[in-house]
N, C-alpha and C positions, 0 to 999 in steps of 0.2 A: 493427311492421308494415313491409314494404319499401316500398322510395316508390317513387311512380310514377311514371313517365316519359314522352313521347309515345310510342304502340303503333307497333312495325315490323312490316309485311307484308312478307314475299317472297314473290311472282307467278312459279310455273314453270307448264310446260307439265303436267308430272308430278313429282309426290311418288311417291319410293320406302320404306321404310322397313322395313330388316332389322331384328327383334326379337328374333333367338335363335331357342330358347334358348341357356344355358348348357349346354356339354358336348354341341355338335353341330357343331363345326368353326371354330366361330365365330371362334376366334383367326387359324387360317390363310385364311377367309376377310376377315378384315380386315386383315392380313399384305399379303394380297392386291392389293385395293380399295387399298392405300395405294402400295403401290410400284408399281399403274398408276392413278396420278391424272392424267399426260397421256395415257394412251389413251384412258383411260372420257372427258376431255373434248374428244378427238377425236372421239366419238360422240353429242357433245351430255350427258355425264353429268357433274355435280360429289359428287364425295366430299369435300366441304367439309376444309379442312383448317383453317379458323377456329377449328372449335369442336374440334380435338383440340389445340391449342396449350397446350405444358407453360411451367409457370413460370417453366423453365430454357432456355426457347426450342426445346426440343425435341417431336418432333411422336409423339402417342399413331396409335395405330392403328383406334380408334376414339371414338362420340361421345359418353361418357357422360358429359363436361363439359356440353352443351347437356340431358341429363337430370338433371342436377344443379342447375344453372339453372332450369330447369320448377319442377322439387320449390319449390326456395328464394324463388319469386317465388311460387307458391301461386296460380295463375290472375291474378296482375298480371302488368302490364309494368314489369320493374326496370331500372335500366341496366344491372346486368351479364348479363343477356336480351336485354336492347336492343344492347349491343355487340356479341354475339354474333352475331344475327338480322342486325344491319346488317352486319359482316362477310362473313358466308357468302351475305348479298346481293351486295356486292361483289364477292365474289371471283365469284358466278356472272353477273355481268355482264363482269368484266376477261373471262374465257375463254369467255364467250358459249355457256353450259351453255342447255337448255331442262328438262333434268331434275336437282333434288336429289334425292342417293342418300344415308342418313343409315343409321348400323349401330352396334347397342348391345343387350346383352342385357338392361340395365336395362329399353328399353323393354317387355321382357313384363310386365311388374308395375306401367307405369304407370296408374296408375287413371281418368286424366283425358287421353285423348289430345285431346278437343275441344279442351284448350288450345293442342296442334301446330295443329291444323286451323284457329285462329282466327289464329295467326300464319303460317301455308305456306299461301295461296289456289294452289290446283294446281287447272287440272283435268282430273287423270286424280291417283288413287293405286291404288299397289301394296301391300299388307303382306305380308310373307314372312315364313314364320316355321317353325321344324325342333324334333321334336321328339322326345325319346331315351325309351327304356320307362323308368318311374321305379323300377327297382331298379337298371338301369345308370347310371341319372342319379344317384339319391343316392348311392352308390358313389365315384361317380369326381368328384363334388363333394365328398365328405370328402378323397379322396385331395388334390385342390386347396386345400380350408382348410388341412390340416396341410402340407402341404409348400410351400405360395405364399402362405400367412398365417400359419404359424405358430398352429393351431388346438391346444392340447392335449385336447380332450375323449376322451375314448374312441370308439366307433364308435355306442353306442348313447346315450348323454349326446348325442350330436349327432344322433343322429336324434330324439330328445326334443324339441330345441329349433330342429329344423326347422320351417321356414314351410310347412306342409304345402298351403298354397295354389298355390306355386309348381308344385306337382303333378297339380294339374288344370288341363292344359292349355286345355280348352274354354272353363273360366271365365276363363282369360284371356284367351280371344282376344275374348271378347263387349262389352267396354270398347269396343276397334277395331271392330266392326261395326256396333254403336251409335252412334260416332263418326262412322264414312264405310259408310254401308248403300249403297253403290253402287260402293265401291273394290274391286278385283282380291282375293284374299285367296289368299296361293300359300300351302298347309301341306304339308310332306313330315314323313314319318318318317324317323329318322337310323338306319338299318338297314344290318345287313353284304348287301352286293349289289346296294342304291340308290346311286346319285350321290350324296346328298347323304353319304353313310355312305363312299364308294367315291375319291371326287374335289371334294372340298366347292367349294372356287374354281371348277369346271367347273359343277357344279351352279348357283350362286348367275351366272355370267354367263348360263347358260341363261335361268335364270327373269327378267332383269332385261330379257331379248329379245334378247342380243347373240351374234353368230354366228363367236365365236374358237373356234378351235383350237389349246386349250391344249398345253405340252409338258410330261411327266410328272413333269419338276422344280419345275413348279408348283403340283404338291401334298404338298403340305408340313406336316407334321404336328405341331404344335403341343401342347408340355408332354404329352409320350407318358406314360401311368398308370406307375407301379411296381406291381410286387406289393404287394399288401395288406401282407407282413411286412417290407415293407422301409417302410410306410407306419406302420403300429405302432412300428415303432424311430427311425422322426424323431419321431412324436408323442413320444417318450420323452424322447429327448434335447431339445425345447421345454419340455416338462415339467420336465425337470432344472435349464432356466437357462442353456442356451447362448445363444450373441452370436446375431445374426444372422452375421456375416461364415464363423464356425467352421461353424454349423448348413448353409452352403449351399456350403460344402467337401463337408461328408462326403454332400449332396443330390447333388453334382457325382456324387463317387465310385458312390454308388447304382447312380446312372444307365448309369456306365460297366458296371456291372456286376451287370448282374440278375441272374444265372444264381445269385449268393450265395444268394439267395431262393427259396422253393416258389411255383411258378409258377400261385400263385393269386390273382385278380385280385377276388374279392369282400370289400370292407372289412365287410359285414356278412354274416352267416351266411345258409345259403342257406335256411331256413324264413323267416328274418326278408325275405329280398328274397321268397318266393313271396308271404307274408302282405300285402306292400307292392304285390304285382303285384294280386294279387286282392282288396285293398279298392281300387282304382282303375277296374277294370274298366267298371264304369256311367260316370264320367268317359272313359276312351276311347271309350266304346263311341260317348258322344254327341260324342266330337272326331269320329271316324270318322261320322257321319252326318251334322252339319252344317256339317264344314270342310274337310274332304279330301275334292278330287272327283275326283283320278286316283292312281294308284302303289297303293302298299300302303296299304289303309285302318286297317288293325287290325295292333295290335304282332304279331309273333312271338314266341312263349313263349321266352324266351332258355334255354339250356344252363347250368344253374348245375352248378358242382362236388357232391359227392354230400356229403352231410353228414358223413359218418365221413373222408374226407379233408381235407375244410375242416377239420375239429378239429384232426385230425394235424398237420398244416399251422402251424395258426397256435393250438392250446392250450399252448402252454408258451414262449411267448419267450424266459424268462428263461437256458433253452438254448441260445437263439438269439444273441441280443446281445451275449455275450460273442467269441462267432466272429466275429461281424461286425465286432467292435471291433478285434478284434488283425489281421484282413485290409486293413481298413481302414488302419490305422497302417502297414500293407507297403504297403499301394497307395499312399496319398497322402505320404508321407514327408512328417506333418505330426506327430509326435508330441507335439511340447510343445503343441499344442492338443487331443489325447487327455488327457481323465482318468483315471483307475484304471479295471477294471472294474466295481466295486462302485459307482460315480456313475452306472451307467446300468443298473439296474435298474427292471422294470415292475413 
């Protein structure tokens, strides 16, 4: 059991609280948020920078130390809670902040916001929260396990053992309104054509009340997708037993050079994303009537590739990989960290 310690309150004027999700901009809005922490506190705003402090004394861009914290303390007050809390007090006192701004994708899946609310006495809160159609979402979160974790599963082995909670939106946001039935509740759809899809940093200072006008180098796009088969052929080579250090060579190279790949961006077939759009449907329908009061209330049927191309595409890798290997070896002039062809078969 953690021990308990005396409880720390922080007293703002306003609690803000970015929740994600994942795979809506998130990264380049906290990109953002971090490299203007003296503007937002020339406006009265802290983006606590207590609770993104790395071990190595380097500063994260977001807070999911402080939801790390939450989990581990289980509704106590721990000291490593307590440190925290008493910090990010601090610091909004040293720069005479009236509002905490706090940003984490973990927060959509915390089950127990009451426990923020019993430690941040605000009175006024915001929740914001953006959210991606769930066949573009599970997609392009496979492409991020296998190529930013090192995920070997196949496409469908991972959607097996997806938290399929994560994909009904609605249900998650009803912890938070439970929590705070009188807090602001901003919800956008991350769509091609919205802000939040278009200019994500433009969007999130919108929504937070703030009336900059960004310049367009401030949108900045954070871990751009690969094509699917260039997403399949790092699953391989994790599969196979590469370092980490070789694996994120030949990630570099990818990168450099998509056009090696069929410029098909669906990691799972396009029946399997229609079937994923339309068991969801009743879950949007009730995010779109009890959470979204302005923009586009309801997803847009996305444009998936046609099925006989997807196959073409991406049914036969082991075509593929071998091309990709010996290009690879021209581009990076890194050969003695190439194996043979025959080690990176699917």
């Amino acid at each position: 059991m953690p021990n308990r310690v005396e409880m720390t309150v922080i007293r703002a004027k306003k609690l803000i609280v970015h929740i994600g999700s994942w795979k809506t901009g998130t990264t380049a809005i906290q990109s953002f948020l971090s490299t203007r922490y003296q503007d937002l506190a020339a406006e009265g705003i802290l983006y606590p920078r207590t609770s993104r402090m790395r071990a190595d004394g380097g500063l994260d861009t977001a807070h999911h130390a402080l939801r790390q914290a939450f989990d581990a303390a289980d509704g106590a007050m721990t000291q490593s809670l307590a440190m925290l809390l008493d910090g990010i007090d601090q610091e909004r006192r040293q720069v005479q902040c009236h509002t905490v701004l706090l940003s984490s994708e973990t927060f959509m899946n915390f089950c127990r916001p009451e426990t923020l609310l019993r430690y941040i006495d605000a009175d006024e809160v915001q929740i914001i929260a953006t959210f991606r159609n769930q066949a573009e979402f599970i997609s392009a979160m496979y492409y991020t396990e296998v190529c930013h974790r090192k995920v070997i599963d196949f496409p469908l082995g991972y959607l097996d053992g997806f938290d399929d909670k994560l994909l009904d939106y609605a249900t998650c946001l009803v912890p938070w309104r439970r929590a705070y039935p009188n807090a602001q509740l901003s919800v956008s759809l991350f769509e091609r054509g919205t802000p939040a899809r278009d200019f994500p940093a433009a969007h999130i200072v919108s929504q937070i009340g703030l009336d900059w006008r960004l310049d367009p180098q401030d949108n900045k796009i954070e871990h751009r997708s690969l094509p699917a088969q260039a997403t399949l052929f790092l699953r391989q080579l994790s599969a196979s037993g590469w370092d980490a250090p070789a694996f994120f060579q030949i990630f570099e190279v990818c990168h450099r050079n998509p056009a090696w790949f069929a410029p098909i961006q669906e990691n799972l077939s396009p029946a399997i994303l229609r079937q994923i759009l339309d068991d969801h449907a009743p879950q949007n329908h009730a995010l779109a009537q009890h959470f979204i009061s302005d923009g586009p209330r309801e997803f847009a049927r996305p444009q998936l590739t046609d099925q006989t191309t997807w196959d073409q595409a991406l049914g036969d890798p082991a075509a593929v990989f071998p091309t990709i290997l010996r290009r690879i070896v021209h581009e990076a002039a890194i050969r003695d960290a190439i194996p043979s062809k025959d080690a990176v078969q699917p």
